[in-house]
C-alpha positions as CSV (number, residue, x, y, z in Angstrom):
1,X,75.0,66.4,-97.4
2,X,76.6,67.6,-100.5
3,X,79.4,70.6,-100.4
4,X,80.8,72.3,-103.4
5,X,83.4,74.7,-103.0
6,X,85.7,76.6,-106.0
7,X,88.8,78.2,-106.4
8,X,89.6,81.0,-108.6
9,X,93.0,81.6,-109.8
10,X,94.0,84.3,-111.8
11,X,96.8,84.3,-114.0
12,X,98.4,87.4,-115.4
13,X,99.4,88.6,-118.9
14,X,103.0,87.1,-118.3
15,X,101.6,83.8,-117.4
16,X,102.6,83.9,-113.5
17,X,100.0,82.6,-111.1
18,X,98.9,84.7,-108.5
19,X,95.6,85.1,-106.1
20,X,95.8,88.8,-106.5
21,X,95.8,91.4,-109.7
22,X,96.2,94.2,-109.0
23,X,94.1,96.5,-111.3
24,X,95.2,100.1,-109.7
25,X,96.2,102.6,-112.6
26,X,99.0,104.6,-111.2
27,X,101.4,103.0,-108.7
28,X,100.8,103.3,-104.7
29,X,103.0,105.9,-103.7
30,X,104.6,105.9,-100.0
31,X,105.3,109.6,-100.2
32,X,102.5,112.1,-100.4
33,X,101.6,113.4,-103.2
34,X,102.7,116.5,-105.3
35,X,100.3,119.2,-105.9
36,X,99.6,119.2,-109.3
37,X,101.1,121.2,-112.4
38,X,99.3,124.1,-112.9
39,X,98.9,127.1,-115.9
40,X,98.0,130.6,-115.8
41,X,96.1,131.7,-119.3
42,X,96.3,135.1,-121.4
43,X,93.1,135.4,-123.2
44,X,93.7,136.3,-126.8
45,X,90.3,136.4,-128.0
46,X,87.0,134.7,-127.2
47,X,88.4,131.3,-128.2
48,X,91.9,131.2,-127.8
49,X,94.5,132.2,-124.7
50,X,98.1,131.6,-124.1
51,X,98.7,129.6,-121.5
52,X,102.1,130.1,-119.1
53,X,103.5,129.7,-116.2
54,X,102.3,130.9,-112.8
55,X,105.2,131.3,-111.1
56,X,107.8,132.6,-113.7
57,X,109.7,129.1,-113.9
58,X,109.1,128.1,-117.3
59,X,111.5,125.6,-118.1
60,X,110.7,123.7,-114.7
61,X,107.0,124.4,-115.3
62,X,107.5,123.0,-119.2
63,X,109.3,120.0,-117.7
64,X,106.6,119.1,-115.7
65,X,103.3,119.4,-118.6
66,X,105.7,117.2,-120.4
67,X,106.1,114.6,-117.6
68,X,102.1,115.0,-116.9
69,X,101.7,114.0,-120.3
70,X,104.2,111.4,-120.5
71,X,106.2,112.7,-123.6
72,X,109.1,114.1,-124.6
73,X,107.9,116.4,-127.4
74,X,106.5,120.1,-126.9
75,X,104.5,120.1,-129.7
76,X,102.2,117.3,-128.3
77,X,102.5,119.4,-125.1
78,X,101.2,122.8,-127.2
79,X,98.6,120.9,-129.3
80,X,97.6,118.7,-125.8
81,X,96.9,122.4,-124.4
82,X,94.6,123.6,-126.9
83,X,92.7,120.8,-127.1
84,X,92.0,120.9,-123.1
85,X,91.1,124.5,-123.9
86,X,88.7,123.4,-126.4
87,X,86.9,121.3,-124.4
88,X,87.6,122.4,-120.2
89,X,84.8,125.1,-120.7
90,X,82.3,125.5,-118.5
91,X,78.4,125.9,-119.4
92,X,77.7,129.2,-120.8
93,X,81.2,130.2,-120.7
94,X,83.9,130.9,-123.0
95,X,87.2,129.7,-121.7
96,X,88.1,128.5,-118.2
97,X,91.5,128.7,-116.3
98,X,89.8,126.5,-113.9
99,X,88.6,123.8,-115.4
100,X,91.8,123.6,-117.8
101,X,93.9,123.0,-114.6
102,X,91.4,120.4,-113.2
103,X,91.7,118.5,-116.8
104,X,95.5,118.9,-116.3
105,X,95.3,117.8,-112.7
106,X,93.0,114.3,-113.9
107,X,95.8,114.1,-116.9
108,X,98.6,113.9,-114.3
109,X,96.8,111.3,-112.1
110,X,96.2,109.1,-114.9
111,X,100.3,109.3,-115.2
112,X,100.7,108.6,-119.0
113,X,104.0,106.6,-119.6
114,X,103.8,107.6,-123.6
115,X,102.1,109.6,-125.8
116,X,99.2,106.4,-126.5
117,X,98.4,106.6,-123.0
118,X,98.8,110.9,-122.5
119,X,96.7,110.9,-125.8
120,X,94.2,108.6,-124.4
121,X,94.5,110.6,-120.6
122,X,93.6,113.8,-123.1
123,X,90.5,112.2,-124.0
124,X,89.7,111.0,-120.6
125,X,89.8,114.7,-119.6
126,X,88.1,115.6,-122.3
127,X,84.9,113.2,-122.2
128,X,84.6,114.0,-118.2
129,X,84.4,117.7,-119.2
130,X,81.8,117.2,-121.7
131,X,80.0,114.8,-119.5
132,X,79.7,117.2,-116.9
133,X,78.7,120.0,-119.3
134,X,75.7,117.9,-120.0
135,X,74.8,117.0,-117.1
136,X,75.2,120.7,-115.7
137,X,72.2,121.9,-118.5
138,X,69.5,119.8,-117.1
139,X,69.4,122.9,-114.5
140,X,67.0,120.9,-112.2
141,X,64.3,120.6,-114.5
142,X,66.2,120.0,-118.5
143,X,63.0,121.9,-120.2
144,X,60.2,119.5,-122.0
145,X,60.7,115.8,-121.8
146,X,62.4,115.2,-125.5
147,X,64.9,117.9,-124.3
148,X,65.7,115.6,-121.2
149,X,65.5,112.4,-123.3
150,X,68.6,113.8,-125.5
151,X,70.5,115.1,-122.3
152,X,70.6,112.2,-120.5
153,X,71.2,110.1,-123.9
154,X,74.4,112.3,-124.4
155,X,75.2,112.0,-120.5
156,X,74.8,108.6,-120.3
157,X,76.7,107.8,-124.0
158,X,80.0,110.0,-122.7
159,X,80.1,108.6,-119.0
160,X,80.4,105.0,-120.6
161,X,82.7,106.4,-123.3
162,X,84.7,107.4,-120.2
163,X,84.5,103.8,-118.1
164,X,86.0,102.3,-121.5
165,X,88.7,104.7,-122.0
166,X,89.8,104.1,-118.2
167,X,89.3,100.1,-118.8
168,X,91.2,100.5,-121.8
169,X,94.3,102.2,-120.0
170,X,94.1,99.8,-117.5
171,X,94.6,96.8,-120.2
172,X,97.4,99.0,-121.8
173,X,99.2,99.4,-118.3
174,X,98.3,95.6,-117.3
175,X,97.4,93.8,-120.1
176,X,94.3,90.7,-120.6
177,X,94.0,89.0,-117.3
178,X,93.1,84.9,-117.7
179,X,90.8,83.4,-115.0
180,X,91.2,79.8,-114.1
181,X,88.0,78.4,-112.3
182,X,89.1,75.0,-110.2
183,X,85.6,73.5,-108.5
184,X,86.1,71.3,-106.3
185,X,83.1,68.4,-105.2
186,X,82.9,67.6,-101.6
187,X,80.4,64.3,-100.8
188,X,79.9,64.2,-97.2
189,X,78.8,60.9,-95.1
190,X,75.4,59.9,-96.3
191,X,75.3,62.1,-99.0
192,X,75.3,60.7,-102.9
193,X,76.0,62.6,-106.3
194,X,75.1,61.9,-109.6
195,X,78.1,63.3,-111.9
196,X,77.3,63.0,-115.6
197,X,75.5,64.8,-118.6
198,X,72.4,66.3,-118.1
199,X,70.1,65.6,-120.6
200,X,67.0,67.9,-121.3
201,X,63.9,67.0,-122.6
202,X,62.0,68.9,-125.1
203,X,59.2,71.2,-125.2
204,X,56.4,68.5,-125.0
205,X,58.5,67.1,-122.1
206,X,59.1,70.0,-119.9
207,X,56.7,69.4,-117.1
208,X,58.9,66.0,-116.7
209,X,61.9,68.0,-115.8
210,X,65.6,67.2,-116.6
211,X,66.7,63.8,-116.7
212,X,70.1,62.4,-115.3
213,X,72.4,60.1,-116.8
214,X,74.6,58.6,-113.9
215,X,78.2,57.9,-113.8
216,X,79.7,54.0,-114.5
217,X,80.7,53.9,-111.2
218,X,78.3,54.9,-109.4
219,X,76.2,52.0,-108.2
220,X,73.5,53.6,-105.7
221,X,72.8,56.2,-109.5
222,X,72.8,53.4,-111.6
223,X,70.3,51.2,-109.6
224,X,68.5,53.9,-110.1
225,X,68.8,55.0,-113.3
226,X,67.8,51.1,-114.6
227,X,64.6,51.2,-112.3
228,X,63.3,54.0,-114.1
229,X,63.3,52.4,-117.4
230,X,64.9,53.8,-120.7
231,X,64.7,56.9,-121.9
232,X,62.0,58.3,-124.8
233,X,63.7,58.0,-128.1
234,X,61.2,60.2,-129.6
235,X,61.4,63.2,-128.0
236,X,64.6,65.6,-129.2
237,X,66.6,66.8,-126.1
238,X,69.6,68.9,-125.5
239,X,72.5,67.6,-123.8
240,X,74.8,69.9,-121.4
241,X,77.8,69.1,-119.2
242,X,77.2,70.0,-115.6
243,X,77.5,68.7,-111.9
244,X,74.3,67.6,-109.8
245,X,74.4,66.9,-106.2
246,X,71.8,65.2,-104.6
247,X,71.8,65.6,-100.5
């Protein structure tokens, strides 16, 4: 009997071998975590508020949006804000205090390190939020059937929009990881293996099935193989490397 058994290595960007990635976005943390940074918002008009702090601190409170979004300027911090506003609304409602503090709350667990990654954390919140909004008008039934054709086009378009942007900040925090596949071939007692190329035959030799071409040094295959007389000459046939076991 015949056992085949493989190894996978993985090998990270930094070319260091290692059995394990690990593919976790924000680091394990021992201590619990903090709550959140959160904002209070001063409606202005129907499409705009002002958002500050909720309990008075503002230079701790300003600190903290510009740690959540991993930059050290306050006018990505201001435009970062409007552009949750923009977009954390809920259905049929102007803008939500709410859902601008969950965006800010998925922001801060992304932990951006830069603005590349807070930008790309932005857009995370953004697409969930939009995702969510469509999902939210299907209201049990969605209305006729082209209606819920382009809903769940949209949902399903933005959710996947949403996996790439996280699989993309993974690559940016982690980089391309290089898999090395090591197969090992096992022959037990009484057990033979042909290792070679498999050749193919064509389409007016398919019912014949593959044929094997056996390894030098393999005396029990190549008996074989000269007891079954040469191959057709006239038939075209594909040739591909693999490994066959016979028990």
């Amino acid at each position: 009997m015949a056992a085949v058994s493989r190894a996978v290595v993985c090998q990270d960007g930094d070319n260091r071998m290692t059995n394990e990635t690990d593919h976790s976005l924000t680091p394990t943390a021992k201590q619990p975590r903090r709550p959140p940074v959160r904002l209070k918002l001063r409606r202005i008009n129907a499409n705009f508020a002002k958002a500050y702090p909720p309990d008075g601190e503002s230079k701790v409170w300003w600190k903290r949006l510009k740690k959540a979004l991993g930059t050290m300027s306050s006018d990505f911090v201001n435009v970062s804000l409007l552009q949750l506003q923009a977009a954390a609304q809920l259905p049929c409602g102007g803008i939500s205090e709410t859902a601008t503090n969950a965006a800010l709350a998925l922001i801060e667990a992304a932990a951006p390190r830069n603005e590349i990654e807070g930008a790309l954390a932005v857009q995370m919140a953004c697409t969930h939020a939009a995702a969510m909004s469509v999902l939210a008008r299907f209201q049990g039934g969605g209305g006729s059937e082209r209606r819920v054709v382009a809903l769940a086009t949209a949902a399903a378009r933005l959710m996947r929009a949403y996996s790439a942007q996280v699989e993309t900040l993974r690559r940016l925090r982690h980089g391309g990881d290089q898999y090395v596949r090591v197969e090992h071939v096992h022959v037990n007692d009484g057990g033979q293996a042909v290792i070679g190329n498999v050749k193919t035959a064509g389409s007016g030799d398919a019912a014949q099935g593959p044929a094997l071409t056996p390894h030098a040094n393999d005396p029990v295959a190549s008996s074989a193989a000269h007891g079954a007389g040469p191959p057709s000459t006239t038939a075209p046939h594909r040739t591909s490397s693999s490994v066959a076991i016979l028990c």
